[in-house]
PyMOL Python script that loads the backbone (N, CA, C, O; Angstrom):
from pymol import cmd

cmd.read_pdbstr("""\
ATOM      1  N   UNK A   1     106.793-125.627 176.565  1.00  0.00           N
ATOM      2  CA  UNK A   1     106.426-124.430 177.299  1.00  0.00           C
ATOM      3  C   UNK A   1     104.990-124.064 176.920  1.00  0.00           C
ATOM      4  O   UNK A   1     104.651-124.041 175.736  1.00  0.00           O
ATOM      5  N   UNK A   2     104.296-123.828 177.737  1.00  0.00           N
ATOM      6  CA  UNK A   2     102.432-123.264 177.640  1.00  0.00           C
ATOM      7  C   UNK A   2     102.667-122.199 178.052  1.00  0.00           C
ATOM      8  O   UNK A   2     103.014-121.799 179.163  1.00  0.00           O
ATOM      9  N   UNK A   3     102.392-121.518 176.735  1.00  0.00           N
ATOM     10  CA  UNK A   3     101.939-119.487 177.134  1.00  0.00           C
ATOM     11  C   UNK A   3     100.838-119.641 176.512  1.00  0.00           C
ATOM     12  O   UNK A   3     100.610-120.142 175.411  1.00  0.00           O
ATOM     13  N   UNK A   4      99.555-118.767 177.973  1.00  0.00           N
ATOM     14  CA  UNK A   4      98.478-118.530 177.428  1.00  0.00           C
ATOM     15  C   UNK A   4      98.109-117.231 177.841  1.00  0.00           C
ATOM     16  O   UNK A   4      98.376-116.937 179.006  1.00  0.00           O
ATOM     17  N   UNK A   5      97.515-116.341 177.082  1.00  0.00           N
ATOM     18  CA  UNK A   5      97.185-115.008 177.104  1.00  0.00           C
ATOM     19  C   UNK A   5      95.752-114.974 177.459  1.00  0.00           C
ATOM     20  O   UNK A   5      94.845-115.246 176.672  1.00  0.00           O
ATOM     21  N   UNK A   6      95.575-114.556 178.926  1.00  0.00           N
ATOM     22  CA  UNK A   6      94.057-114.405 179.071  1.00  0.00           C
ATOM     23  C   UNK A   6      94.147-113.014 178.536  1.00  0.00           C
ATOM     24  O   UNK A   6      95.036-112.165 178.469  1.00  0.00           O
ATOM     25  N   UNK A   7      92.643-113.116 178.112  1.00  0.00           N
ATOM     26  CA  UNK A   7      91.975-112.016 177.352  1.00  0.00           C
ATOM     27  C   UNK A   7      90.576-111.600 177.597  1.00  0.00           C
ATOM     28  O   UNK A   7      89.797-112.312 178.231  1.00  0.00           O
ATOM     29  N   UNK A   8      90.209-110.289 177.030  1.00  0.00           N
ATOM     30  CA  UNK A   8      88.527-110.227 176.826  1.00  0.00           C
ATOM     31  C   UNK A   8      88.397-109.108 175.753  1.00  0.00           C
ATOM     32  O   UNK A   8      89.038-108.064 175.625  1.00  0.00           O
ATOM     33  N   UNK A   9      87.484-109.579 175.097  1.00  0.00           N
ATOM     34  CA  UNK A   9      87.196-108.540 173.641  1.00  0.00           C
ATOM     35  C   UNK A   9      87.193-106.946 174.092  1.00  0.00           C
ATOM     36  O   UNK A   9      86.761-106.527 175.166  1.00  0.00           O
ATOM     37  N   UNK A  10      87.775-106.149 173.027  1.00  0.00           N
ATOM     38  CA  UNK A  10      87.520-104.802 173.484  1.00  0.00           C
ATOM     39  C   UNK A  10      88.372-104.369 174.449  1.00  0.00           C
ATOM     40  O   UNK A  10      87.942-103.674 175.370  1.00  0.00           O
ATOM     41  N   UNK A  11      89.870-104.771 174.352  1.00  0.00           N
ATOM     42  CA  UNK A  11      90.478-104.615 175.214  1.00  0.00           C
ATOM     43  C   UNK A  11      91.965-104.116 174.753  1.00  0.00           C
ATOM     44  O   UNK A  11      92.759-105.013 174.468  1.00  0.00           O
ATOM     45  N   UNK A  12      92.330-103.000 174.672  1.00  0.00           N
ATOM     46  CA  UNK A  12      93.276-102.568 174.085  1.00  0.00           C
ATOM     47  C   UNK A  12      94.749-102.619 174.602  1.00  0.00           C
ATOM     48  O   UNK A  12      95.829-102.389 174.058  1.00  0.00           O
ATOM     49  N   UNK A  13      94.393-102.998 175.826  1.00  0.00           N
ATOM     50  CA  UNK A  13      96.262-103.526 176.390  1.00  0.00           C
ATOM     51  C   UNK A  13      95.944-105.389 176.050  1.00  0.00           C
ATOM     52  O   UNK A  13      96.769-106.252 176.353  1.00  0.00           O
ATOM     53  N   UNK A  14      94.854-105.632 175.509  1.00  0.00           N
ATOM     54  CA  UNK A  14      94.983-107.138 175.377  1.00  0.00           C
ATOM     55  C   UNK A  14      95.815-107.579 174.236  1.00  0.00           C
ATOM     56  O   UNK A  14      96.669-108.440 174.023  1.00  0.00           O
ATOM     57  N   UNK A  15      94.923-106.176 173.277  1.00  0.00           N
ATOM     58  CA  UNK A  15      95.695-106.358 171.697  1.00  0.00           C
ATOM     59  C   UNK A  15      97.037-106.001 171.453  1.00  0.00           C
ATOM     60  O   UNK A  15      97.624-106.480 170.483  1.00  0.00           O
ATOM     61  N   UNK A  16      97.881-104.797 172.632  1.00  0.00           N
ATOM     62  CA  UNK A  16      99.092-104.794 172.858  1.00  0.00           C
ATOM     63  C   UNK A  16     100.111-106.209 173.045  1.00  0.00           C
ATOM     64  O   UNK A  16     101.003-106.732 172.376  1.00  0.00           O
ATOM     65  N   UNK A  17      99.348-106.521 174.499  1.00  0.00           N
ATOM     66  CA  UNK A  17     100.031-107.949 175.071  1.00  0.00           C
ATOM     67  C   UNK A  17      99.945-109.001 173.734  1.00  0.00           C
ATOM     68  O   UNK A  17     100.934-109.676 173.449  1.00  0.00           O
ATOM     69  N   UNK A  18      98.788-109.085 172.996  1.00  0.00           N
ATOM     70  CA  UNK A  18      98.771-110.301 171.979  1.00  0.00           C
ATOM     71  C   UNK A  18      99.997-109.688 170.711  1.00  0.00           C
ATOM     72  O   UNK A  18     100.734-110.476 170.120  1.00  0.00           O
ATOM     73  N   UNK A  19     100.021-108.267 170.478  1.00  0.00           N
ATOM     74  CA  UNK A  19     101.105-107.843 169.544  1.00  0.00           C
ATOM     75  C   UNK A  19     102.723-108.068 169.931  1.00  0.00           C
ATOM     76  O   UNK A  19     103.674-108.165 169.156  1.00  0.00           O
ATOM     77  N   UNK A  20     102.711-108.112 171.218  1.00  0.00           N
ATOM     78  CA  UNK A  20     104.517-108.703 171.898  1.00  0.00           C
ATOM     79  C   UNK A  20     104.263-110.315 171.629  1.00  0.00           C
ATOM     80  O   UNK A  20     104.782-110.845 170.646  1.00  0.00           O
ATOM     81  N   UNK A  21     103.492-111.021 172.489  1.00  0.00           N
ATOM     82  CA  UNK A  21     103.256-112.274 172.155  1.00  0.00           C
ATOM     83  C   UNK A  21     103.701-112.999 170.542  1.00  0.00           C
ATOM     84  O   UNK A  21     104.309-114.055 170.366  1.00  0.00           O
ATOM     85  N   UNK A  22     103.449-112.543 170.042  1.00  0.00           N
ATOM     86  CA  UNK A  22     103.196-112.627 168.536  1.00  0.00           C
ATOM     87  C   UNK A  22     104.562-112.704 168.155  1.00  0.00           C
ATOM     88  O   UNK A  22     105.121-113.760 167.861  1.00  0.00           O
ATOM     89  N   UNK A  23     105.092-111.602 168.161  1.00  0.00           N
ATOM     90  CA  UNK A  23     106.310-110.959 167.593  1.00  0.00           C
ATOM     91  C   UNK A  23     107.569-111.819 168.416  1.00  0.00           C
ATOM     92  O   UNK A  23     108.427-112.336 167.701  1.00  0.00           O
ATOM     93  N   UNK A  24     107.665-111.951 169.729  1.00  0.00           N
ATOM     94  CA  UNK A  24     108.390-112.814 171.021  1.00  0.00           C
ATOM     95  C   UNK A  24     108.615-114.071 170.579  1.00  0.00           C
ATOM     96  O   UNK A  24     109.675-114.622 170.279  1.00  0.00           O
ATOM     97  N   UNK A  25     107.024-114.633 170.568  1.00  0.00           N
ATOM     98  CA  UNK A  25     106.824-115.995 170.209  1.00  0.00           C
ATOM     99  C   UNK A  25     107.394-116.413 168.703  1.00  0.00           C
ATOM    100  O   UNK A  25     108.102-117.411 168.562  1.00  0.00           O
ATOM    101  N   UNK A  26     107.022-115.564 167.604  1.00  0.00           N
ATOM    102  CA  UNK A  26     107.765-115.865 166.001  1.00  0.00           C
ATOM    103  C   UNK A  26     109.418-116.030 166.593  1.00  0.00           C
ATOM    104  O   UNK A  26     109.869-117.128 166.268  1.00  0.00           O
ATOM    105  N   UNK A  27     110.333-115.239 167.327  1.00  0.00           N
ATOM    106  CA  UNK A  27     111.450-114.968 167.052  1.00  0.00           C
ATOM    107  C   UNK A  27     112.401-115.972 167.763  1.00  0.00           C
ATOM    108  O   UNK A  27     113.620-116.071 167.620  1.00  0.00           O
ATOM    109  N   UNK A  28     111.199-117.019 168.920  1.00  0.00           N
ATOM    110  CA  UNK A  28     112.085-118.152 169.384  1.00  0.00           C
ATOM    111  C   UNK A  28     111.291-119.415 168.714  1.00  0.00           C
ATOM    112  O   UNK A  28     111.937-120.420 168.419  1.00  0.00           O
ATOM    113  N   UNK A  29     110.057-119.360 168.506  1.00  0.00           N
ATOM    114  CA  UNK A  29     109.999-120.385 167.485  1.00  0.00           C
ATOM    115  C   UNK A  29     108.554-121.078 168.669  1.00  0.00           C
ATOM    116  O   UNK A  29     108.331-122.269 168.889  1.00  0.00           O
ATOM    117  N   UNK A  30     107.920-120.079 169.142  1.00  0.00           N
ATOM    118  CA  UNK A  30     106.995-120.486 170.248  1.00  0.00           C
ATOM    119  C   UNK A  30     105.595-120.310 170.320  1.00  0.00           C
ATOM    120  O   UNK A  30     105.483-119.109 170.077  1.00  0.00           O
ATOM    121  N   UNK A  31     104.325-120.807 170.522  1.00  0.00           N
ATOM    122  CA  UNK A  31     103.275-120.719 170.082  1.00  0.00           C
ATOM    123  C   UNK A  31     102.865-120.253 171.495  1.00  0.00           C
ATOM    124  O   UNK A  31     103.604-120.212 172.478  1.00  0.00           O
ATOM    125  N   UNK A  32     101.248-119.823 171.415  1.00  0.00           N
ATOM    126  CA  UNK A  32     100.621-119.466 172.739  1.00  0.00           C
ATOM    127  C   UNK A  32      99.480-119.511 172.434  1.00  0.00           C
ATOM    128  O   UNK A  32      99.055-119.386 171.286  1.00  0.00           O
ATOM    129  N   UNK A  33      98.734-119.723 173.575  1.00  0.00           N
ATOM    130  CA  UNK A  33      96.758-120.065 173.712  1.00  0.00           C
ATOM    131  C   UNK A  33      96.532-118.821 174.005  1.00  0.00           C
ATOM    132  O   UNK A  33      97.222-118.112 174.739  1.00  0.00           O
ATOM    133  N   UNK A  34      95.202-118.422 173.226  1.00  0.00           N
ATOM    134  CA  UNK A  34      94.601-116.658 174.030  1.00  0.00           C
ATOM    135  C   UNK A  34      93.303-117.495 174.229  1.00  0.00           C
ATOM    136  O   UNK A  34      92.821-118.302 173.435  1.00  0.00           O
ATOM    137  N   UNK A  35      92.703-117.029 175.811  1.00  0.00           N
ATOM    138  CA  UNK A  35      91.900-117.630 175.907  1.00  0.00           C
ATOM    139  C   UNK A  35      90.963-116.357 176.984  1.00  0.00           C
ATOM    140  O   UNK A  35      91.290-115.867 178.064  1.00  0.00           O
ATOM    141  N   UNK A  36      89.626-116.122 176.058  1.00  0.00           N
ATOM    142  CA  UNK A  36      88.986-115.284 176.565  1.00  0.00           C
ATOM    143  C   UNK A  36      88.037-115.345 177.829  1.00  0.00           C
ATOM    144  O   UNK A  36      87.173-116.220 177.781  1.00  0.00           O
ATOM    145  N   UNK A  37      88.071-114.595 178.876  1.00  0.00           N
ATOM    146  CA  UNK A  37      87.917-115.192 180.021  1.00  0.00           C
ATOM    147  C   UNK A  37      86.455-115.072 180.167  1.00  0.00           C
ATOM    148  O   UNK A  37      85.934-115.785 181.024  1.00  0.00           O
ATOM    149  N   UNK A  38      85.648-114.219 179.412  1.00  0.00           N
ATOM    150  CA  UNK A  38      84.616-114.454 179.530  1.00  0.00           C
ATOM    151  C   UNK A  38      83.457-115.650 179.171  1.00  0.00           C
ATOM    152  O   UNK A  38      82.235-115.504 179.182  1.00  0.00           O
ATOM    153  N   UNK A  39      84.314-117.010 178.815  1.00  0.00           N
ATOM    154  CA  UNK A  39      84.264-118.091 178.056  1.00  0.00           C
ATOM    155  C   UNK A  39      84.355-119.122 179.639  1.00  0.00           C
ATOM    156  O   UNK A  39      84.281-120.350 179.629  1.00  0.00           O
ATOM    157  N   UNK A  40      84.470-118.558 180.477  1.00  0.00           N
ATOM    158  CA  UNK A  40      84.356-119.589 181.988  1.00  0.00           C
ATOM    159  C   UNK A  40      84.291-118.330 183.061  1.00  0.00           C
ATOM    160  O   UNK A  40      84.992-117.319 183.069  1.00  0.00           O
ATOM    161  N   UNK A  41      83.301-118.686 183.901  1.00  0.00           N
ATOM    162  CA  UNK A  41      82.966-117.938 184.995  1.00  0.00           C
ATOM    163  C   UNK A  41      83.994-117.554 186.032  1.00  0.00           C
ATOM    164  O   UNK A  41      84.140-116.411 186.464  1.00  0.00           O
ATOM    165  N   UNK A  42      84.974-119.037 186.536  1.00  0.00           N
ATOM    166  CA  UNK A  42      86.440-119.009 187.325  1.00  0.00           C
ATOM    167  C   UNK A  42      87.077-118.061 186.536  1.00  0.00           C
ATOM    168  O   UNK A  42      87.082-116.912 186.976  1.00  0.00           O
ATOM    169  N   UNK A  43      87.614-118.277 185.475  1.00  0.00           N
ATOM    170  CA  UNK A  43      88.984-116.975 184.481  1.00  0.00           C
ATOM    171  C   UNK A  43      88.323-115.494 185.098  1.00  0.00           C
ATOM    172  O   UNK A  43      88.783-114.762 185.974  1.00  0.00           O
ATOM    173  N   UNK A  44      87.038-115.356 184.271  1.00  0.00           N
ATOM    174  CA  UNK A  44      86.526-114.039 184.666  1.00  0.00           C
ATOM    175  C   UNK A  44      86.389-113.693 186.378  1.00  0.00           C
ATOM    176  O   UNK A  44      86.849-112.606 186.727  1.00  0.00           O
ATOM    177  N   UNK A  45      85.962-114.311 187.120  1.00  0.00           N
ATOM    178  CA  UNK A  45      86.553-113.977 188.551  1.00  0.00           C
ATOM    179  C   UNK A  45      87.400-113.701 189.142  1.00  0.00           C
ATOM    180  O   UNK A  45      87.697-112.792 189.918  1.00  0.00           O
ATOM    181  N   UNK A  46      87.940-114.762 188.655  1.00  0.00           N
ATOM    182  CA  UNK A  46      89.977-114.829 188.819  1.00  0.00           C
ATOM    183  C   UNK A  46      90.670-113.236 188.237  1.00  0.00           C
ATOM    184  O   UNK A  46      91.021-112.286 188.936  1.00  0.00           O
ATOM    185  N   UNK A  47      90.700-113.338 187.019  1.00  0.00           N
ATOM    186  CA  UNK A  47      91.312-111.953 185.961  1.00  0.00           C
ATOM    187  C   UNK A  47      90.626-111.140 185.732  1.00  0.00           C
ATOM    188  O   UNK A  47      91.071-110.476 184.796  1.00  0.00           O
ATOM    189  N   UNK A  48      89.064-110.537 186.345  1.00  0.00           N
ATOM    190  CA  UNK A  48      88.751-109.501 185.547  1.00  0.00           C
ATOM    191  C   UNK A  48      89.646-108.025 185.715  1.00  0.00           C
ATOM    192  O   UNK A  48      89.829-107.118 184.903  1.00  0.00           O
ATOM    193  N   UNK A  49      90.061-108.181 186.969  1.00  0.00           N
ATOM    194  CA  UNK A  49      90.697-106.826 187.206  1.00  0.00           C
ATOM    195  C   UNK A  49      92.034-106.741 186.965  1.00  0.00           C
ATOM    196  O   UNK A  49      92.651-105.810 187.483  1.00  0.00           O
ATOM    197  N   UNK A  50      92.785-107.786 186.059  1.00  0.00           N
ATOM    198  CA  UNK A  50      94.199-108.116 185.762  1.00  0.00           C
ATOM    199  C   UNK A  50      94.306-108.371 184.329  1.00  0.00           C
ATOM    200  O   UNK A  50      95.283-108.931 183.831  1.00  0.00           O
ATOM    201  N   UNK A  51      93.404-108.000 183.739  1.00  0.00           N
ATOM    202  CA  UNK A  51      93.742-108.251 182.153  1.00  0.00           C
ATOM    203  C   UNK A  51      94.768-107.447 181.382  1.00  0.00           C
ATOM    204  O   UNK A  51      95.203-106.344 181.716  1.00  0.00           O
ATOM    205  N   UNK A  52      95.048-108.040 180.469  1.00  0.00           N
ATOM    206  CA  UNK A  52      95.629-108.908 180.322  1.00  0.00           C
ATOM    207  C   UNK A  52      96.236-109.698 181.357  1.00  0.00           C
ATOM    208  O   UNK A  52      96.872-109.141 182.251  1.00  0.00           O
ATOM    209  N   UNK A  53      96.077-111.125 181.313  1.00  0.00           N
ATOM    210  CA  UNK A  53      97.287-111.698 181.938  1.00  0.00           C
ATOM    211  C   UNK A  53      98.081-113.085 181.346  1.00  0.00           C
ATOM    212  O   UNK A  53      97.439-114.078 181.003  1.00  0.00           O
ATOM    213  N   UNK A  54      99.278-113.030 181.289  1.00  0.00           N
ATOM    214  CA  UNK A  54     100.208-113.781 180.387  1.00  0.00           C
ATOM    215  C   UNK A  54     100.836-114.923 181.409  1.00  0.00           C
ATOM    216  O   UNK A  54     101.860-114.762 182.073  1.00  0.00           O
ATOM    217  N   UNK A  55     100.168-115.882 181.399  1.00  0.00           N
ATOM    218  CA  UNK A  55     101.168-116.943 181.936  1.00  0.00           C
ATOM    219  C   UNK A  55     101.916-118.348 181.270  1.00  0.00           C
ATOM    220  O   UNK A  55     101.481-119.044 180.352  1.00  0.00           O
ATOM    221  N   UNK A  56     103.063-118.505 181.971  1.00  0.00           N
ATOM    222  CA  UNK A  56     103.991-119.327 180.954  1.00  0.00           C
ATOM    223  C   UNK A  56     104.113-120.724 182.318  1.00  0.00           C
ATOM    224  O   UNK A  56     104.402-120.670 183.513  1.00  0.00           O
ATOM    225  N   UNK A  57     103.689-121.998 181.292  1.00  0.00           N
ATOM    226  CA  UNK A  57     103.566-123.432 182.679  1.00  0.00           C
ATOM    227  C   UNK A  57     102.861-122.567 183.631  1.00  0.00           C
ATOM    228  O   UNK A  57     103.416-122.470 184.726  1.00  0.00           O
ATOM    229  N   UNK A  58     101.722-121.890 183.466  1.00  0.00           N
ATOM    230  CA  UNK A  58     101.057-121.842 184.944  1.00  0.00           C
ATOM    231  C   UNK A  58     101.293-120.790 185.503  1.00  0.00           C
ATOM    232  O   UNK A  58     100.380-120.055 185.880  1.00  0.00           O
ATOM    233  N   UNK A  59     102.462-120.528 185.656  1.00  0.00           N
ATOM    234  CA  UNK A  59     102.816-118.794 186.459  1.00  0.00           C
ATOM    235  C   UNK A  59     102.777-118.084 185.846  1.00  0.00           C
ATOM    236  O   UNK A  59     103.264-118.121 184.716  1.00  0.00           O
ATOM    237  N   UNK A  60     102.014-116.880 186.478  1.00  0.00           N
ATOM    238  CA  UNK A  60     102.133-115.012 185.965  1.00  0.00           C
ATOM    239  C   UNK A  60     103.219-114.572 185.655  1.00  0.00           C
ATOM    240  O   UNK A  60     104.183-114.595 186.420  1.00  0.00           O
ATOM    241  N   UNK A  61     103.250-113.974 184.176  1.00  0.00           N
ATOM    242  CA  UNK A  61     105.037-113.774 184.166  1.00  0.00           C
ATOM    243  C   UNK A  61     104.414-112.261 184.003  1.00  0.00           C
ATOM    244  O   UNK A  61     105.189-111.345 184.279  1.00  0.00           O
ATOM    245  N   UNK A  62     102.897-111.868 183.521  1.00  0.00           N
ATOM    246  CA  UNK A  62     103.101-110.281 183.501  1.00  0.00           C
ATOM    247  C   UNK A  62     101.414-110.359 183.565  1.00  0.00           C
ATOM    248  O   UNK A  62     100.669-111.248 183.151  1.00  0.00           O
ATOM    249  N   UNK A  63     101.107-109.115 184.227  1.00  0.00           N
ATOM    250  CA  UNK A  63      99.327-108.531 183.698  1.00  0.00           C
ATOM    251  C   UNK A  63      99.246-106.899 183.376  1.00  0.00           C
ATOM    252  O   UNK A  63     100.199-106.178 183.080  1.00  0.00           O
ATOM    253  N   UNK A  64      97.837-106.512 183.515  1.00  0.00           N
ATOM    254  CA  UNK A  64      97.386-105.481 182.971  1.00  0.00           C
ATOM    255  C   UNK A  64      98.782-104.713 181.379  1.00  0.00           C
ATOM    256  O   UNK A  64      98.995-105.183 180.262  1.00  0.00           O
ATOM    257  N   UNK A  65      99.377-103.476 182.054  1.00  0.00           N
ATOM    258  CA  UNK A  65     100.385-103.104 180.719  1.00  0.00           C
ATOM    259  C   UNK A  65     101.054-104.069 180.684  1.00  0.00           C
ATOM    260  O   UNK A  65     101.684-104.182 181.736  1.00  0.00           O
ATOM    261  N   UNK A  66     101.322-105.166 179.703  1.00  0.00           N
ATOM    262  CA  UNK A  66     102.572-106.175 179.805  1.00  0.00           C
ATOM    263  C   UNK A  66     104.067-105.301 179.415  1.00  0.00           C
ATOM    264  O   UNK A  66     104.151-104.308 178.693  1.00  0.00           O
ATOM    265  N   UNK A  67     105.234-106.047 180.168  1.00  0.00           N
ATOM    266  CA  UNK A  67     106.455-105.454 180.036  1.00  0.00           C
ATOM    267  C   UNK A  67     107.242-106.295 178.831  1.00  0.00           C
ATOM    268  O   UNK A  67     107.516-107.449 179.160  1.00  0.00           O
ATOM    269  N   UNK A  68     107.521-106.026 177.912  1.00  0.00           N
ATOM    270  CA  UNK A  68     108.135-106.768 176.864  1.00  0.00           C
ATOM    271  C   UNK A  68     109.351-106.908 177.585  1.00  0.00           C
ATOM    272  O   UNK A  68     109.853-107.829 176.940  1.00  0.00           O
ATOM    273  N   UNK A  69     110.195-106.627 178.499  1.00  0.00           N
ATOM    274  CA  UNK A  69     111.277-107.391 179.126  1.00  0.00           C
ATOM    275  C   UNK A  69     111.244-108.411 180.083  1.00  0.00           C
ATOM    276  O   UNK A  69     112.099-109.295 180.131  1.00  0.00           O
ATOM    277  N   UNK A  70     109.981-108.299 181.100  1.00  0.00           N
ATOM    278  CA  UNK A  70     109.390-109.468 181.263  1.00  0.00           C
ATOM    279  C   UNK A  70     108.988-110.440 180.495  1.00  0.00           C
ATOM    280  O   UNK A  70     109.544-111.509 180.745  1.00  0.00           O
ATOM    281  N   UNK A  71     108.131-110.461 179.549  1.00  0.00           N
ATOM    282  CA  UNK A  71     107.883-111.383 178.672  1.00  0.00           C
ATOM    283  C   UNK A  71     108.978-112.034 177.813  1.00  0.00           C
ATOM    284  O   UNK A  71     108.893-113.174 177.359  1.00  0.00           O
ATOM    285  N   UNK A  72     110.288-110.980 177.588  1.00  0.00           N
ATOM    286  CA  UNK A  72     111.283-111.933 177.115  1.00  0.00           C
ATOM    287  C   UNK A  72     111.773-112.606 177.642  1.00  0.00           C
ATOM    288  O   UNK A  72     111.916-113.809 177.427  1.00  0.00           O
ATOM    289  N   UNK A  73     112.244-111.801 178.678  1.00  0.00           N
ATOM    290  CA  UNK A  73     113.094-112.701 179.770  1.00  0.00           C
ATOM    291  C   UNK A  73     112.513-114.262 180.035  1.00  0.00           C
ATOM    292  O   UNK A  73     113.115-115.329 179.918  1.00  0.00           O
ATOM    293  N   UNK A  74     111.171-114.010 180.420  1.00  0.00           N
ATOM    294  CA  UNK A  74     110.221-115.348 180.153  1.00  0.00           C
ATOM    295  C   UNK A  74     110.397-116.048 179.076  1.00  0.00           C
ATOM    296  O   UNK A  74     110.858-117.144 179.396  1.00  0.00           O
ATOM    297  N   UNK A  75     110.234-115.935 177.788  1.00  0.00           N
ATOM    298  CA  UNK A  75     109.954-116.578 176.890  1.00  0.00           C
ATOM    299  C   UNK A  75     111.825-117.337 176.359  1.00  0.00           C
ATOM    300  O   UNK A  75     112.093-118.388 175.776  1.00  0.00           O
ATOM    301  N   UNK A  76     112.562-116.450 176.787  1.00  0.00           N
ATOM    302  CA  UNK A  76     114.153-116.609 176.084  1.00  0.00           C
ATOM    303  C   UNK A  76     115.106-116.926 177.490  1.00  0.00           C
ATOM    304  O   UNK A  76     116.188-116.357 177.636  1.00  0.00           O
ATOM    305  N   UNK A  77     114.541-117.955 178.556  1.00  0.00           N
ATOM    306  CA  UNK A  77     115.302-118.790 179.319  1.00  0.00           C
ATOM    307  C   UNK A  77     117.086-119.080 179.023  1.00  0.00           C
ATOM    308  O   UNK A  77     117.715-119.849 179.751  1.00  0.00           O
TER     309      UNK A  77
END
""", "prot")
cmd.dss("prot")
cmd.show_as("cartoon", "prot")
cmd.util.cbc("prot")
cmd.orient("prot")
């Protein structure tokens, strides 16, 4: 499974979304990429107005406030 957390510095629902991530990911045994979008011109086009955004294989499972029941539900198939 690929969970990657787009991100951008200075971003306080980012550091939320990365604090569920964290905690989600320890409790099934699952890692995830944070990858800051201001690091490629496409991400930042794509997500600036959706940050956070958390996708798992590719699909949006949550953006901006992330829902920790979304993200479980995601992460605990």
């Amino acid at each position: 499974m690929e969970i990657i957390l787009y991100s951008k510095p200075q971003c306080h629902l980012c550091h939320e979304a990365k604090e569920l991530l964290e905690t989600l990911c320890a409790s099934v045994g699952l890692t995830y990429q944070e990858i800051d979008i201001y690091t490629d011109d496409a991400l930042l086009e794509k997500y600036q107005w959706m940050i956070p955004v958390i996708t798992v294989d590719g699909t949006v499972i949550d953006w901006g406030k992330v829902s920790y029941h979304k993200l479980k539900a995601a992460l605990h198939p």
